[in-house]
N, C-alpha and C positions, 0 to 999 in steps of 0.2 A: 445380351447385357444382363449380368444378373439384377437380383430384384430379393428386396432386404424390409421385412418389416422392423422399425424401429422400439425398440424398448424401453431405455431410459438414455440419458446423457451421462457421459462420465466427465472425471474434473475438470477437464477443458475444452465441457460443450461440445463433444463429439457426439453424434448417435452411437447407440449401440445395438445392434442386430447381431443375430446368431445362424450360424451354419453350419450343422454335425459337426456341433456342439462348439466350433469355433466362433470366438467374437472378432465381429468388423465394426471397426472404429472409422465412421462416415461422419465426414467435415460437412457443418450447416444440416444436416437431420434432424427432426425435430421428433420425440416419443409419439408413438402413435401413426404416425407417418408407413406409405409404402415408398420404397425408394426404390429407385434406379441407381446402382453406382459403378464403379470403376477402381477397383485395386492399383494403389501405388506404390506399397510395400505389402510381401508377403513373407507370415513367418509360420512357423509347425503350429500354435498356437491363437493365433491371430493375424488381421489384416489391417491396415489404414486405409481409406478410401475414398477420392471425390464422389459428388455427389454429382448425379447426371443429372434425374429428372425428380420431381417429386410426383408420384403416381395418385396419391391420397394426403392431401395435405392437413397437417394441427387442427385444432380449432384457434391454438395461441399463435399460428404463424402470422409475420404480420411482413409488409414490405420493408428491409432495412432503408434510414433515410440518408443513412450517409452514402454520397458517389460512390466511395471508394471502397466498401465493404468489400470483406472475400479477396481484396489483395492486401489491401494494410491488413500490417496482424497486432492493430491498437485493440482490435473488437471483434470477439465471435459471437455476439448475443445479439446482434440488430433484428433479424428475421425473430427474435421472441418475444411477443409480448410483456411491456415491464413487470408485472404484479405473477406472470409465470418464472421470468429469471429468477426473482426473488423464493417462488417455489420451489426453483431446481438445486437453488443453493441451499435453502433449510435442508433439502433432500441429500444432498451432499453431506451437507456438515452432520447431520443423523446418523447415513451408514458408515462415514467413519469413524465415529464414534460406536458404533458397534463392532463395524469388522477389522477396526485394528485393537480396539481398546476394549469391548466387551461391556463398554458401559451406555449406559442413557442417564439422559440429567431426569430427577423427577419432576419437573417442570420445565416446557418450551415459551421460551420468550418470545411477544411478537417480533416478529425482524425491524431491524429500523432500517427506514428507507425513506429517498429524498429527491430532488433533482435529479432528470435522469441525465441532460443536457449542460452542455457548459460549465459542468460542475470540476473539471481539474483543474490546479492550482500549481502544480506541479509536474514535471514532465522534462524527459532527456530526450531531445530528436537527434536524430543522428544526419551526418553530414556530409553527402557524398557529391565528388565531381563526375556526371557521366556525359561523355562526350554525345553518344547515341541519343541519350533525353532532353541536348540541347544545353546542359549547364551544370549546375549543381541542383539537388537534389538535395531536401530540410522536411524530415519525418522520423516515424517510425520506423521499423524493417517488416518487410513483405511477408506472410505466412510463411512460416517453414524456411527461411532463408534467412542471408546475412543484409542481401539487397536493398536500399531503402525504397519505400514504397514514392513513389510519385504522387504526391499528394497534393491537393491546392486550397483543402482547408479541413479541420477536424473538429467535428459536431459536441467531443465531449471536452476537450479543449475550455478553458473559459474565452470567451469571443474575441476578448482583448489579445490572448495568444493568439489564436485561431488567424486575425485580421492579417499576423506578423507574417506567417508562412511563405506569402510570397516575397515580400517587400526581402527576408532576409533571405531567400533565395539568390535575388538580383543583388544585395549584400554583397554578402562570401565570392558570388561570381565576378565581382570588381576586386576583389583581395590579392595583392600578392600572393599571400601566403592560403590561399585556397585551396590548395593539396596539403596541406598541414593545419585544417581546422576539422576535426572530426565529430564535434556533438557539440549542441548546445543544451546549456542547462537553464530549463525556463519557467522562474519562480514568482507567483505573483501575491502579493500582501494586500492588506488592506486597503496601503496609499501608493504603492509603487510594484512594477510591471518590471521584473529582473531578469537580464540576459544574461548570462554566462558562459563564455564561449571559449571552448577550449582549445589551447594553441599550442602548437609541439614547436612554433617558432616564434620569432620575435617579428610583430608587426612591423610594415616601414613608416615612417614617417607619413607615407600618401594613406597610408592603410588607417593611421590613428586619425587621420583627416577627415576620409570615407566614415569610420568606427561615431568618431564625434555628431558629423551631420546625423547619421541614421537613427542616434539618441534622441538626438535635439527634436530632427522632424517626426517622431512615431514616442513622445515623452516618456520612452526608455529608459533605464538606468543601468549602463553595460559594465560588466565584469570581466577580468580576463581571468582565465587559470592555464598558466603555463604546466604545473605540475599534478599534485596528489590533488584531493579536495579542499589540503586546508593550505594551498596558496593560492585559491580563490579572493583577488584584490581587487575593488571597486575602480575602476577606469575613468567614467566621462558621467552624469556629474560627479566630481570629485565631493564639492557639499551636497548636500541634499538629505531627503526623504529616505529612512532606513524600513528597508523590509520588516514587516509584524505583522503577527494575526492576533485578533482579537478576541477575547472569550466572556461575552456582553455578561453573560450571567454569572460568575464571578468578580468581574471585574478588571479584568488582566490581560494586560498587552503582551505578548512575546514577541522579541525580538528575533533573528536567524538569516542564517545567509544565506543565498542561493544552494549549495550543496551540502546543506544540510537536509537529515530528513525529518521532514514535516509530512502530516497528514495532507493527500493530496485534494480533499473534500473538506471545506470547511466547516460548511451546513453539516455535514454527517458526524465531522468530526465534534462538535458543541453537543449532539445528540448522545452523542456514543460516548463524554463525558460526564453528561449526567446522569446518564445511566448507569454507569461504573462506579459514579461518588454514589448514586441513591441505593446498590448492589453492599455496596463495600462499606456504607454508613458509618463512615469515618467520624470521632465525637471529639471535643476538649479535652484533655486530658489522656488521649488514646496516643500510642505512637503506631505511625504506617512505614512500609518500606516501601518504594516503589521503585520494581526492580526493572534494568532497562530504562530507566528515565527520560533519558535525550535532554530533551531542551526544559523539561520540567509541565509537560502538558500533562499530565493526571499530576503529579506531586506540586504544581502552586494552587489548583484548584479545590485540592484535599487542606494544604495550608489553610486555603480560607475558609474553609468549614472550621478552622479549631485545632485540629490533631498537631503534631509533630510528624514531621515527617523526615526519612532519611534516602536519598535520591541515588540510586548506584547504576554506572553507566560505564562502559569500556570505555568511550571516545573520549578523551580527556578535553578536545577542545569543545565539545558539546556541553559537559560538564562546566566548563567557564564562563560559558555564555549561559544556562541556567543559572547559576550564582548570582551573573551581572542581573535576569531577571528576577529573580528571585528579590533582588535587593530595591531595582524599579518600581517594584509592585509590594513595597513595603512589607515583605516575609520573610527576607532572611533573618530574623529570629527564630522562627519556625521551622523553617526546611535548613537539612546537613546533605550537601552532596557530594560524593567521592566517586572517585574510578578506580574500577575494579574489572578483571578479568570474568565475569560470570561463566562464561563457559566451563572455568575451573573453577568453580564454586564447589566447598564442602561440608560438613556439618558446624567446622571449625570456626569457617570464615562467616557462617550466617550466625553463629552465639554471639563471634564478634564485635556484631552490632548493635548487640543490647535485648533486651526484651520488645518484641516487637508483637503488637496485638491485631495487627493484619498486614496481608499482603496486597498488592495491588504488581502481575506480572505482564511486563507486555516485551516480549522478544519477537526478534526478528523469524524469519522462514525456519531457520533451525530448531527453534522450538527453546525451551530452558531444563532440558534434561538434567543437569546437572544440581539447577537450582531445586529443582522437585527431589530428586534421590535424597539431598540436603538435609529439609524439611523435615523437624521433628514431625513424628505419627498424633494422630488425631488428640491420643489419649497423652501421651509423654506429657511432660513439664516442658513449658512454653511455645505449644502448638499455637499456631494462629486460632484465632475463632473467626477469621472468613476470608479467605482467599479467593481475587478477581484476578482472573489468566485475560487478557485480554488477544488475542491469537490472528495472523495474517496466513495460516496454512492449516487446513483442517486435522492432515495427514500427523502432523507435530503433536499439535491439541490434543488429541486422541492416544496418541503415546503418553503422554503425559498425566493424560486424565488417567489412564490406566494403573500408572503408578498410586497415585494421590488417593484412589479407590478402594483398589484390589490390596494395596503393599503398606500403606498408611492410614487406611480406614475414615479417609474424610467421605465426608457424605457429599453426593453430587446432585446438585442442588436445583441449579437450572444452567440454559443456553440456550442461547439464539444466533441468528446472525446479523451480518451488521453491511449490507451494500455498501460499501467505500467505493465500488468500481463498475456502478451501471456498466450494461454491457459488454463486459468483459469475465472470464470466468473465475476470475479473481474471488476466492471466498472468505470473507471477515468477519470473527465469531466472538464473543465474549461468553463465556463461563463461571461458575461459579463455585467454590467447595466450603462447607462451612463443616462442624461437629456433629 
């Protein structure tokens, strides 16, 4: 059995070790470590590898608490100590920032970090019937596979979902239509606990019966979505308590639906907004753009600071429900929101908009290539004077920061990262480029 000393983790909490000169990428390794493992894929350049035994273990290794660690693939980070994941991720977000982008901010922010437990609010389980496991089957999918993992409760989960795992297991297995419900989408607000359960068929009549009771008895509030995301329809209560999250220190309820996306961390997410407004010190009289909007989670809480803001967003129906909040929370005077294709953003489209005296950018995995090449240069007529990249993939950031640096001469100013996803190697960064 070979035997692999471990060196650092790569982005999805793999060890990494070295062998004439080739890297093996060993699942659950921790840096420091001697291991024992087992090749599963081999390639001319590297390997993927269980991990057998650990010969020498961390100082940060700790015992994961969840059951089911190492077959759900919700979480590779239990076996690491909290206050080290959150090292491995600064360590992340750093070398890429170097080795794809060539830059370092001149200042590391502390990480913000929160709840390691029960802290998701958000979460798609998937939904399988398997004869062999005795039923149906309400999780995650398995490492490395399409499988759902057999799960009987999930620690990061907020409890209230966590409690539901079985109950809508025994669910869907009373359903007709149980071979034709494939995920649930499960959303929970501040006053209410939202299922959303996708259906490729039309419930029967015994099904909306079953559907009712399981509301009623677990104070559920069920959704159907027979189709895309946006005929996602309220079900059983028909009146009632509408999904929001709250954002105490502003002031401001948002509204949204089950499939919409929201931040799946509250706690982190109120953190990670005031750091962005206190980054980006938005004033009276300033106008912001906040690009990628969604529901208006940085752009109503910049409203209340004073500025003007103008809200642009692809999804058009995300876009009307930020309006509708925008208007609940007394600011639509203040915030303009539109939809617009960002991805094809051009120098054209962003003059467009008017004079805009900062930016505030928060795109999805792909990054906002587009919107950066855009961007007047530091120096030009009508540069921002401070632009907040708000980022969910390091790899993007770093391409991006590269532009902003090297090709438009803003100055990079600081970064940090932002833990939205204890235990998982999920990395979340906010950045900054000012003159």
């Amino acid at each position: 059995m070979p035997i692999g000393v471990i060196e650092a983790l790569d982005a999805e909490a793999r060890g990494i070790a070295r062998e004439n000169g080739k890297a093996i990428f060993i699942d659950d390794a921790l840096p420091g470590e001697s291991v024992e493992y087992a090749s599963y894929r081999k390639k001319s350049s590297y390997e993927q590898a269980h991990l057998v035994r650990v010969l020498h273990p961390a100082v940060a290794r700790v015992p994961p608490r969840c059951p089911h660690f190492g077959i759900c693939g919700g979480c590779v980070m239990q076996h690491l100590e909290c206050s080290a994941q959150v090292a491995v991720k600064q360590r992340v977000l750093e070398d890429n920032l170097w080795h794809i982008g060539r830059v370092r901010p001149e200042e590391l922010l502390p990480p913000i970090q929160g709840p390691a437990w029960g802290y998701r609010r958000k979460a798609r389980l998937g939904v399988r019937r398997v004869h062999k496991k005795g039923g149906v089957l309400v999780g995650f999918h398995e490492r490395r596979s399409s499988y759902i993992a057999d799960i009987r409760t999930c620690l990061v989960l907020h409890p209230a979902a966590s409690a539901l795992i079985l109950p809508l297991r025994e669910l869907i297995d009373r359903l007709s239509i149980r071979e034709r419900l494939p995920q649930v989408e499960v959303a929970i607000g501040e006053r209410c606990l939202a299922l959303a359960l996708r259906i490729l068929e039309t419930p029967t009549a015994a099904d909306e019966s079953l559907l009712r009771a399981f509301a009623d008895q677990h104070q559920a509030t069920l959704y159907l979505q027979p189709g895309g995301p946006d005929s996602v329809c309220r079900f059983h209560p028909l009146p009632g308590v509408e999904l929001d999250y709250r954002l105490p220190e502003f002031a401001l309820r948002i509204p949204f639906q089950p499939a919409d996306f929201t931040q799946v961390n509250h706690d982190i997410n109120r953190v990670l907004i005031r750091r962005a407004l206190t980054l980006l010190d938005p004033r009276p009289g300033e106008t912001v753009a906040d690009l990628f909007c969604g529901l208006g989670n940085f752009s109503l809480p910049i409203a209340r600071k004073g500025a003007r803001v103008i809200g642009i967003e692809g999804n058009a129906s995300l876009i009307e429900r930020a309006r509708v909040a925008a208007g609940r929370n007394g600011l639509a005077h203040r915030v303009r929101f539109a939809a617009a294709n960002l991805f094809a953003a051009t120098p054209e489209s962003l003059r467009a908009l008017g004079a805009i005296d900062k930016y505030l950018i928060d795109p999805p995995r792909e990054g906002a290539l587009e919107v950066i090449k855009s961007l007047p240069a530091a120096r030009e007529e009508g540069a921002p004077s401070r632009i907040v990249y708000v980022s969910c993939h390091p790899a993007t950031l770093s391409r991006d920061a590269a532009i902003l640096v090297h090709q438009k001469s803003y100055r990079f100013l600081s970064a940090g990262i932002v833990n939205m996803f204890p235990h998982t190697a999920h990395t979340e960064s906010i950045a900054v480029f000012g003159h």
